[in-house]
Structure formats: structure tokens, C-alpha cells
C-alpha positions in Angstrom: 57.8 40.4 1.7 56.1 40.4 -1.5 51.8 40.1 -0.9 50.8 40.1 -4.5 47.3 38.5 -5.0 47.7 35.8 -7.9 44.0 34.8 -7.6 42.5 35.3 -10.7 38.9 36.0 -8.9 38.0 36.9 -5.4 37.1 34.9 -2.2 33.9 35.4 -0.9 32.9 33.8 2.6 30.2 31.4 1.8 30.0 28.1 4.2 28.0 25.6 2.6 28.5 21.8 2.7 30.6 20.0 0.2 31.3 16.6 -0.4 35.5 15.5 -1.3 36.6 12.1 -2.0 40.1 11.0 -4.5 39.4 10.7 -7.9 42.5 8.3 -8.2 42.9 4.2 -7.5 45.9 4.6 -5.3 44.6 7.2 -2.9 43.3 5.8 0.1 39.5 6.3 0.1 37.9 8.4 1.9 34.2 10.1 1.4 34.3 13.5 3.6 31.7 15.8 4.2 33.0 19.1 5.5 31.7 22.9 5.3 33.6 25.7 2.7 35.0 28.5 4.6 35.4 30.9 0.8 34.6 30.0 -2.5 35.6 31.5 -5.6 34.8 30.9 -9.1 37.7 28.7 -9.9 38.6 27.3 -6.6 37.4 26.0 -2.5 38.9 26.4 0.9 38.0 24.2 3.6 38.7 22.8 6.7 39.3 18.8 7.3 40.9 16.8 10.0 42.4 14.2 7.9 45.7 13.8 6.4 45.6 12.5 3.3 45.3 15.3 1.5 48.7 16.7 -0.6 50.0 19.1 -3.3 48.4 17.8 -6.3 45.9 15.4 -5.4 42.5 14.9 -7.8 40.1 14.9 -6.0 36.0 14.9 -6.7 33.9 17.9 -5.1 30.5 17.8 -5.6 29.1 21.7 -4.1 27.1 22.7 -2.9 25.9 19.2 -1.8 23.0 18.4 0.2 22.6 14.7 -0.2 23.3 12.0 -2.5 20.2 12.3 -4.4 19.6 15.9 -5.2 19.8 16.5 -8.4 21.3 20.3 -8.0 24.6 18.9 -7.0 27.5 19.7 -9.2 30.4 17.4 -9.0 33.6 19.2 -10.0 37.2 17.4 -10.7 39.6 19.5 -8.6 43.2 19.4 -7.7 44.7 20.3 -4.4 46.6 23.1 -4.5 47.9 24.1 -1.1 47.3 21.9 2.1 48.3 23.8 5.2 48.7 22.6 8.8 46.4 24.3 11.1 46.4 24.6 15.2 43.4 21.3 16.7 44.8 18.8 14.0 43.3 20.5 11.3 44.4 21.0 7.9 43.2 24.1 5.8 42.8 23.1 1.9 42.8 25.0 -1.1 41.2 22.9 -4.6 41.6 24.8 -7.8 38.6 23.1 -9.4 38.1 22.0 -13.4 35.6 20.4 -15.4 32.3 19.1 -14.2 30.9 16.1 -14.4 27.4 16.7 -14.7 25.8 16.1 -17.8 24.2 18.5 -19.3 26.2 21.5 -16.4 28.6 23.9 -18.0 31.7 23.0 -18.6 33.9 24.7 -15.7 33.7 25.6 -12.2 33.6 29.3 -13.2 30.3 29.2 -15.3 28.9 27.5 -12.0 30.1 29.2 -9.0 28.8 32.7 -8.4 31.0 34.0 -5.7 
């Protein structure tokens, strides 16, 4: 079996608290605030219990977030891409993320995240 690492930059373990909700109409909404497990500079892994997330979905990510208010968050468009079932309901997701949305922030996750 072929192991070949096709991340373009490393994981690091960082757990900080991030915030996800769709980025699309037809989603159903959700606002979830769960904890990274590793971070790199393009992309997030984290835990969730629900099951709305699939291959492909936009989603918003603001990380690290803290509250709704604080003007160090950096929201990122991101795109799920790898959902996997996990043992106590949970779902382990990967989001490669893209541009940010903050005005003013550089223009991709990479230029912010410092893994």
C-alpha cells in the first residue's frame, strides 16, 4: 500500500477553538464551535458530532476564534475535503482552507496560519 504524503505542508498539533458554519443557501444551517486537533498552513482537522458535513462542502471557519467580537479572528472560506466516520458518533474533518474574508488580512490561509 502506497503511504505517500500529498500534503503540501505539515500538521502540527495545535487545539484551539474554531468556529464552522455553510457558506451555502441550501446547506442546512448550523453554527458549530469545536476544538482543532492539527493545523497546517493550508488546511484544519477537527472533530464534530454532526452529520452534515460532505466531500466538498463550503464552509466558513473563522480560527482561531474566541468570541464573536474579537477583532483577531480570521474567517477563512474553506472546502471539506475528507469527512471520516469515527468510533462515539463522531466524524473527523479535514477543510483545505482559501481566501479570507477579513479586510485588510492577507489574502490566504497560508500567509495566516503559522503551524
Amino acid at each position: 500500500m502506497d503511504h505517500t504524503e500529498r500534503r503540501r505542508s505539515p500538521r502540527a498539533k495545535v487545539a484551539r477553538p474554531l468556529r464552522v458554519r455553510p457558506s451555502e443557501p441550501r446547506d442546512v444551517h448550523f453554527d458549530e464551535t469545536v476544538t482543532s486537533a492539527n493545523v497546517s498552513r493550508e488546511g484544519i482537522y477537527f472533530l464534530s458530532r454532526r452529520e452534515n458535513y460532505y466531500m466538498g462542502m463550503r464552509v466558513f471557519v473563522t480560527f482561531p476564534y474566541t468570541s464573536p467580537t474579537d477583532p483577531m479572528n480570521c474567517e477563512y472560506i474553506g472546502q471539506v475535503v475528507r469527512v471520516e466516520k469515527l468510533p462515539n458518533n463522531k466524524f473527523g474533518i479535514a477543510v483545505h482552507l482559501g481566501v479570507t474574508l477579513n479586510y485588510g488580512a492577507s489574502s490566504t490561509a497560508s500567509a495566516r496560519i503559522r503551524a
